[in-house]
C-alpha positions in Angstrom: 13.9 23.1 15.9 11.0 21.2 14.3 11.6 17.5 12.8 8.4 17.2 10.9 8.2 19.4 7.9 4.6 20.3 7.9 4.3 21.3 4.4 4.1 17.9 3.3 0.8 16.3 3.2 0.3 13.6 4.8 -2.4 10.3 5.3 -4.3 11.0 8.9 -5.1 7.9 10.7 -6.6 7.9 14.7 -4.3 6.2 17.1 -7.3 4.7 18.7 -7.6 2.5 15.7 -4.0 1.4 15.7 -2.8 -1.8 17.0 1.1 -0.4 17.4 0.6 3.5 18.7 4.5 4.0 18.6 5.0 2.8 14.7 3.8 4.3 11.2 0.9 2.2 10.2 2.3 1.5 6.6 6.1 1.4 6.8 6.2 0.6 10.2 9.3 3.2 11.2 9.3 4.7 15.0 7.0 7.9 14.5 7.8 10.9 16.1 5.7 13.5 18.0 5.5 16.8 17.9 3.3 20.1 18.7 2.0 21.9 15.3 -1.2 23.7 15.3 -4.3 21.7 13.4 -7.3 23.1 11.9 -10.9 21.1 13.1 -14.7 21.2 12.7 -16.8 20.6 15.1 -21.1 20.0 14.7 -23.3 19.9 17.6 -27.0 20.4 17.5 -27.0 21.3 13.6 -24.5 24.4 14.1 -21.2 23.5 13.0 -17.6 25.5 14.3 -14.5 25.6 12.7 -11.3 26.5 15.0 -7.4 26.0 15.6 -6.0 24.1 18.4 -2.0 23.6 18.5 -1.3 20.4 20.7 1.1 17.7 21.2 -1.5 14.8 19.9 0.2 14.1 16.6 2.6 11.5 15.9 5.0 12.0 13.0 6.4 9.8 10.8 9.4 10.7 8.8 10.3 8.1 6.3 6.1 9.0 4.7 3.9 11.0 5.0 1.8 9.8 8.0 0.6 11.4 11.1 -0.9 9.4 14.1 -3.4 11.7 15.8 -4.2 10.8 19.4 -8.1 11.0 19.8 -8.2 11.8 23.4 -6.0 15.1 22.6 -8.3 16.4 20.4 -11.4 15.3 23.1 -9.2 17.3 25.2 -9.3 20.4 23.2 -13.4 20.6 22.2 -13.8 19.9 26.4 -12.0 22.7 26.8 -14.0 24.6 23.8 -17.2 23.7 25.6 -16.2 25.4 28.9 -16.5 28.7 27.1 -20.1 29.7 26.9 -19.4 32.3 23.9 -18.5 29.2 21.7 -22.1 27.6 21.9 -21.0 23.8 22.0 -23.1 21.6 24.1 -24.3 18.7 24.5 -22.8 15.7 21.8 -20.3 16.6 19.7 -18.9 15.5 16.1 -15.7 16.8 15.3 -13.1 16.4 12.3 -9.7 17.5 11.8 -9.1 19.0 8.4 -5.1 19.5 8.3 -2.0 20.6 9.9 -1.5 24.5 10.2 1.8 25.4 8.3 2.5 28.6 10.2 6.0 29.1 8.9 3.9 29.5 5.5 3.0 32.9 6.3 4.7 35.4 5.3 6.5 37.8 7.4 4.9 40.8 6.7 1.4 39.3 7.7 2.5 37.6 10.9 0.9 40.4 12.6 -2.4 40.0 10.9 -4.9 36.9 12.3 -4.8 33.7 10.9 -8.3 34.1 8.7 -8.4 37.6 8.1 -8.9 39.2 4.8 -4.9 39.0 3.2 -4.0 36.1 5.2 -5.6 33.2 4.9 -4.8 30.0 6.8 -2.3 28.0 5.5 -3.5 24.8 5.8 -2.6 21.7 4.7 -4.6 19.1 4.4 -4.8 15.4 5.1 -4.3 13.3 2.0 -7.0 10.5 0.9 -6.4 7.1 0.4 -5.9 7.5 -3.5 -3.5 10.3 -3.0 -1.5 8.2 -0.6 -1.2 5.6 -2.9 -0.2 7.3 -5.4 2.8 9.4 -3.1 3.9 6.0 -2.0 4.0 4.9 -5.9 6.3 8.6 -6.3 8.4 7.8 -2.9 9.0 3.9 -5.1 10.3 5.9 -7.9 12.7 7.6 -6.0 14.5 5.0 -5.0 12.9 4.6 -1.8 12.0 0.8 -0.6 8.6 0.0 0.3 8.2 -2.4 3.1 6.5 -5.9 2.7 3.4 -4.5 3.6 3.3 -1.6 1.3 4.3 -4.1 -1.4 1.3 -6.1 -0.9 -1.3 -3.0 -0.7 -0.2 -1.9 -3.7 -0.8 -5.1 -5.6 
C-alpha cells in the first residue's frame, strides 16, 4: 500500500541541489520514498522524446507537497533509453521531468488500453511552480496547519 497520494501536486526540487537529502526542503519533515511512475522529456540533437519511466528516485514528503527527485535515477533511466537504438538518443542529452503519473486515475475500464492512446490519456500530474507553492502553503496556513520558521520567513 502506497503512502504518497500522487494526486496531489507537488513543488519538484533535485536532490543534487539539496544540502539535507533525507528532509523536505521547506518544512523540514523526514521525506519518504517511493516508486510511482513519472512522465520526462528528453532533447538531443534538436529532436526531442517524451516517455515514462517508473523508479524509486523520488522522495516524498507528507506533511507538503514536495517531492525530492534523485538526479542520478533519472540519468539512470535515459542511459538505459540510449541503449535502445529504435529510440534515437545519442550523444548529450537534456532532459526534464514533467509530473508524477497518477495511474490509479485511470479508470477501470481503460486499464487495458495504453497510457496515450486515443480514450486514455495520461494522467499526469504535474509539478507545481513556485507561485503555486506559495500559495498551497498560504491554503495548508489556513487550515490550521503550522508553518515552520522557515516557511514563515519565505512568505514575508
Amino acid at each position: 500500500m502506497k503512502k504518497v497520494d500522487v494526486s496531489i501536486p507537488r513543488k519538484m526540487f533535485w536532490s543534487d541541489k539539496l544540502v539535507n537529502k533525507k528532509k523536505c526542503p521547506l518544512c523540514h519533515s523526514t521525506l519518504e520514498n517511493e516508486y510511482h511512475t513519472y512522465m520526462m522529456v528528453t532533447r538531443s540533437g534538436g529532436e526531442t522524446t517524451p516517455f515514462m519511466t517508473g523508479n524509486d528516485s523520488g522522495s516524498f514528503c507528507l506533511e507538503c507537497p514536495v517531492v525530492v527527485l534523485d538526479r542520478k535515477g533519472f540519468e539512470q533511466a535515459i542511459e538505459a533509453m540510449a541503449e535502445r537504438p529504435d529510440w534515437g538518443i545519442s550523444g548529450t542529452v537534456q532532459f526534464t521531468v514533467l509530473g508524477i503519473v497518477n495511474i490509479d486515475a485511470v479508470p477501470e475500464d481503460k486499464r487495458h488500453i495504453p497510457l496515450g492512446d486515443e480514450g486514455n490519456p495520461i494522467p499526469l500530474v504535474e509539478f507545481l511552480s513556485e507561485t503555486e507553492i506559495a500559495k498551497k502553503i498560504g491554503e495548508d496556513q489556513h487550515k490550521g496547519k503550522r508553518l515552520s520558521g522557515n516557511q514563515r520567513r519565505r512568505r514575508r
